[in-house]
Every structure is written in C-alpha cells, then in structure tokens.
N, C-alpha and C positions, 0 to 999 in steps of 0.2 A: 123149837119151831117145827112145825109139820115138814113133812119131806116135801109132799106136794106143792109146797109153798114154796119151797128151797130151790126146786125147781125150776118155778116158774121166773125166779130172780136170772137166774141162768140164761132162760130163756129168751126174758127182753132184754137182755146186758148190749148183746152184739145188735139187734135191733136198734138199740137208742144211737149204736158206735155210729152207724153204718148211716143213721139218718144225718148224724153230725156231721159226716165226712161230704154226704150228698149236698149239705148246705153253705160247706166252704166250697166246694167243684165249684158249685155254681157261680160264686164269686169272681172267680179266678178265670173264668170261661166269658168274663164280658166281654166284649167288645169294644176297639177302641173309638174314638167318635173321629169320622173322617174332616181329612184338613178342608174341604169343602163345604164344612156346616160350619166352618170359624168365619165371621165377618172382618174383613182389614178395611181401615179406616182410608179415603184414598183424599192423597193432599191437596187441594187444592192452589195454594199458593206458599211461595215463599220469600222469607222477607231476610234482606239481609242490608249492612250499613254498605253506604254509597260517598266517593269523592266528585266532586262537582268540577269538570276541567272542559276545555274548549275543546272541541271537538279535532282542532289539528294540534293540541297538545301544546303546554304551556313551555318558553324556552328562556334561557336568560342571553342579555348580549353585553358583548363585552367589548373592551377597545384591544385593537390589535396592538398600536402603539402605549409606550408607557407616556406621561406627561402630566400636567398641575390640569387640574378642573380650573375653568377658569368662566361658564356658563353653563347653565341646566334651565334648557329651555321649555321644561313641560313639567307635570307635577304628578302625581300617582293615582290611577286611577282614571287618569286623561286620555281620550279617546283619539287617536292621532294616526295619519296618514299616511302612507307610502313616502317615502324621502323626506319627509319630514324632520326638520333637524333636533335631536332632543340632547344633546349635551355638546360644549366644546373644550377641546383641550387647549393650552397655551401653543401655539406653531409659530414663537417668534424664531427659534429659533433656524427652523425652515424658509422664514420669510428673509431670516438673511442670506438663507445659504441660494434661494432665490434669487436675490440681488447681485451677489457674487457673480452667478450663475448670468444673469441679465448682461452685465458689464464685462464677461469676458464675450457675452456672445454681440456687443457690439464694437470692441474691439478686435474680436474675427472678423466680423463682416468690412470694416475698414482695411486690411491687410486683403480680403479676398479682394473689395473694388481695388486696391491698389496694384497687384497682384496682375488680376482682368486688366487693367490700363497697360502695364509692362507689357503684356503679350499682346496688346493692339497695336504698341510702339516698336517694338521687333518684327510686326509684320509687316510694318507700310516701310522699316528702312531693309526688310527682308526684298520688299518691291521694289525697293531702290535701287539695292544691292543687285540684284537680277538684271535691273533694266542696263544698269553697267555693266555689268558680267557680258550680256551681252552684245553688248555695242564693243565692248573692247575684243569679244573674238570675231566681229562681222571683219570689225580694221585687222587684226592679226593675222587671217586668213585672206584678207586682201592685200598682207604685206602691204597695210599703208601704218596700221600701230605695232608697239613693242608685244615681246611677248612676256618682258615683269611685269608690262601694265593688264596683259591677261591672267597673269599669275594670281598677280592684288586683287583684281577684283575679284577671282574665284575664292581667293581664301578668306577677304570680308564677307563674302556671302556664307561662305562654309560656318565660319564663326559667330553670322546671324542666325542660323538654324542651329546652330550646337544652342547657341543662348534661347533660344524659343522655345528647345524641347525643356530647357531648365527652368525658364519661366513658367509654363506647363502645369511641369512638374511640382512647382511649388504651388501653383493654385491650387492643382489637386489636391496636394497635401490639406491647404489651408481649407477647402470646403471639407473637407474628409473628418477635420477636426470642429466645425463649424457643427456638424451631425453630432458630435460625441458633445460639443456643448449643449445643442436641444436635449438631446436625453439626459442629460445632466439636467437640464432646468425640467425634465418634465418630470424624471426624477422625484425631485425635487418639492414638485406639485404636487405627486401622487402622495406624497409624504404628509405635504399641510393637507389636503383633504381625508385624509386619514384620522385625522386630527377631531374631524368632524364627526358625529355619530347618527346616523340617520336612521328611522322609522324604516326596517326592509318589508314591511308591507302594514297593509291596514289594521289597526288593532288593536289593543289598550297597552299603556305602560304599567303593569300595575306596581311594581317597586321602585325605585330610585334608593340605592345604597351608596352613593357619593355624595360630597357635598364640596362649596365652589370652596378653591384653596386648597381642594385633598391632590397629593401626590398620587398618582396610578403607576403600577407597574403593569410592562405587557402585558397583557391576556387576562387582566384584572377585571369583574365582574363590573358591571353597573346597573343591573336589574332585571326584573323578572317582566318579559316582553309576551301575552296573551294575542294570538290572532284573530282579527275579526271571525263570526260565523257561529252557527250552533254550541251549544253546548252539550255536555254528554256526561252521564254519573257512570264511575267506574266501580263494579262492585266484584263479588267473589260469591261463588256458588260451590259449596260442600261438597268431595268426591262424590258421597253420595247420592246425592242429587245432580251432578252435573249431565247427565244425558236427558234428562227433564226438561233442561232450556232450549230453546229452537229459537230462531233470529222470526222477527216478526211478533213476536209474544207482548201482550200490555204489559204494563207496568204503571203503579202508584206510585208516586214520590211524595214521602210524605218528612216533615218533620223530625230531627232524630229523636226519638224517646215516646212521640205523642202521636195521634193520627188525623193529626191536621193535614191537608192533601193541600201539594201546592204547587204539584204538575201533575199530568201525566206522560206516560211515554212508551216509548217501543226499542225491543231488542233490538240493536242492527250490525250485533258483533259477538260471540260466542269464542273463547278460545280455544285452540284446535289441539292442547295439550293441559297438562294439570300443573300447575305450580305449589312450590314446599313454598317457598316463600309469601306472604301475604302484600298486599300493594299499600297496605294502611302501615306499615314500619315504618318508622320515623327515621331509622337508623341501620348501617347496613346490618350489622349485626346481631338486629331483631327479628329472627326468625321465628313463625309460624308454625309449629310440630302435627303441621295438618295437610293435604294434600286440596288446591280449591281450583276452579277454573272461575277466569278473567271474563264478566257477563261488560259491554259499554251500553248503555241505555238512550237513545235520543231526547232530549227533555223538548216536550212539545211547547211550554212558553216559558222560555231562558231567564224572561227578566223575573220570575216568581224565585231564586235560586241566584246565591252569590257564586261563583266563582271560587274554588277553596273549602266551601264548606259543606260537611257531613250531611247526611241525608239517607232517610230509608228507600229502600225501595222494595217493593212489595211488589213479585213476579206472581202473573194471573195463568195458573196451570192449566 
C-alpha cells in the first residue's frame, strides 16, 4: 500500500471516533418532556353500590316481658300507627294477680270505714265523757259531789282519749296499707300492659318473627320495625376519592348491575372519618382490607326503591 494512503487511514480514524461520540452526546443531552404537557383524565363521576334504609334508620322491637304469643295483630309489611297495637302476650296470669290485688284492696277499704266509725264513736262518748268530767268537778268544788265520783269521771275520759289515739292509730295504719295495695294493683297493670306491644311511632312493620303459640323469653326479638319518612341509600366512597364528595352533590340511583335510573338524589351526609370496616358485611367478622367513607344519599321518590335493597349510585363530580 502507498504510504500516502496509509496515512490518510490515520487520519480519518479519529475523525469517524469523534463523529460517533458527537452523535451518542446528543442522545443523552435530551431533554425530559415536562409534567405539564402530560394530559390527566379528570373524573367526573363515581359509582359505587348503595343499601336502601329509612332515613331514621331501620330498629327491631322486642317484648320486655317474657310470655306465650297469644295474638299478632298486623302482618309485614303493614303500614301502622303510633300506639297501634301489633302483638299480644298471654297476661292471665297478671289478671289474677290483679284480682287478688282488687279484693284485698276492698277488704282494706271495709276495715278503713270500720276503723273511721270506731274513732267517730270514741269521740261523741269522748263528748260525753267531758260533759261529766265536768259537771262532777262543778259539784266537787261546790262541796255538793264526791271526790271518787270526780276521780271516775276523769279517768273514763283519760281512757277515751288513750282509746282514740289507738283507734287513730290504726286507721292510719289501715290507709297506709290501703296505698301499698294500689301500687300493688298498679303494679300489677303495668305488668298486663306490658304484655301488649304497641307501634312507638308511625311506620312499617316490616318483619314479624313469632308466631301465635310461641313462648318468648325476655328481651326476645319480634321484628324489624321501619319508621315513617324519607328514604336514604347508604354507600361507601374509596379513601381515594373521599375528599371529592361534598353534601349537596346529585346523584343517580340506578339499578345494581344495569343503568336503568330509578331516582335521583342528593348528598345530605358525608362521614367526618374513614372506616376499615365496610357497611355491606353481612357479618361481624367480614372485614373490608380497605379504608372508605360513609356517603347517605336522599332518594328524591322513595316509592321507585324497596327498602333493603342494593342499588347504584352514581355521584355527579
């Protein structure tokens, strides 16, 4: 090979390096693309499932007393009034303890009038007793009577007031006990009315879980008691999202699964913390491994929507 050639190899060697090197720099020298030419997608709404409960919250009521069912006067699902009576217990045996109660309390009251007569009869021979007393010391002091027959009369009279404070005394007694009868029989009453189960305000019965025949014990359930008034879907809103709802916000109720719309409604309750636990657990024990807040929805026509049953609700951001 010629030298001059050999050279010229030389020559462009570090030329080609140096182009190569200039055209990786460049690479490496770009620039990153600023977080303000990225578009975020912003949400508009969020949908989450809903329980359908009255708005002052569904409660069960139960009999304070134990006893046999022995009437069920309403049926489930029945729309029923303040004091309205919906179940009766058996209270025979309060109706005796009533009766007992009735017949001692008119057996007191014969001993109190008899009693009352005693002490109207020690008073008029109290009168008697006096009007002697003193007629026998007018004469004793006129030395014209004895002074035994002053003695007698003062100590029949002594012995009418001893007896009058004892007669008194026994009235009192016998009214005193007269008192301790009424409460006994009222007692008594409070007991058979107890017996009874009355409607405490306006508003559906929606379960009955006794039937006529069943024994109850105390504090034994007898159904699940709904109060008149609005309805309201209880739902749950993802940590993440939960500062996104504000009270006042629409809301779609739609169908679960499908988007049939079968209210609308409005926020009118946000909860003012996050709960682990979800409200849809059936059970205590089914917990949630998620952090959600408690959204209440007002549903603007109740009767589109049972009571109990799931529902979407679709919050408008």
């Amino acid at each position: 090979m010629p030298l001059h050639l050999y050279n010229m190899k030389i020559n462009y060697a570090p030329l080609l390096l140096l182009l190569l090197l200039s055209s990786c720099g460049g690479k490496a020298e770009q620039k990153e693309k600023p977080l303000s030419d990225y578009k975020v997608k912003k949400i508009k709404e969020l949908v989450g499932i809903a329980r359908v409960e009255p708005a002052s919250k569904i409660y069960l009521i139960g009999s304070e007393l134990g006893g046999r069912v022995i009437r069920i006067m309403v049926q489930e699902g029945e729309i029923v009034k303040k004091g309205q009576l919906l179940i009766e217990l058996d209270a025979s045996t309060e109706d005796a303890q009533i009766n007992q109660s009735n017949t001692k309390l008119g057996a007191r009251n014969e001993r109190i009038n008899s009693l009352a007569a005693r002490v109207e009869a020690v008073n008029i021979k109290i009168n008697a007793a006096t009007i002697t007393y003193n007629r026998d010391k007018k004469l004793a002091e006129a030395k014209v009577g004895t002074e035994k027959a002053l003695i007698d009369s003062e100590t029949a009279l002594l012995n009418l007031k001893a007896e009058l404070v004892i007669a008194k005394a026994d009235l009192k007694e016998a009214q005193a006990s007269l008192g301790e009868i009424k409460a006994e029989s009222s007692y008594y009453g409070q007991l058979k009315r107890k017996k009874q189960l009355f409607a405490p305000e306006d508003g559906m019965m929606l379960s009955i879980e006794v039937k006529p025949g069943q024994a109850l014990a105390p504090g034994a359930k007898i159904g699940d008691f709904a109060p008149s008034g609005g309805l309201i879907a209880i739902t749950e809103v993802d940590e993440l999202f939960a500062m996104k709802v504000k009270n006042g916000m629409k809301v779609n109720i739609n169908m679960q699964g499908n988007k049939e719309l079968l209210s609308t409604g409005t926020i009118v309750y946000c909860a003012s913390y996050l709960s682990k636990k979800s409200i849809f657990s059936d059970k205590a024990d089914n917990l949630e491994d998620r952090r959600v807040r408690e959204v209440r929805v007002q549903i603007d026509n109740p009767s589109s929507v049972l009571i109990g049953s799931r529902v979407e609700c679709i919050i408008k951001l």
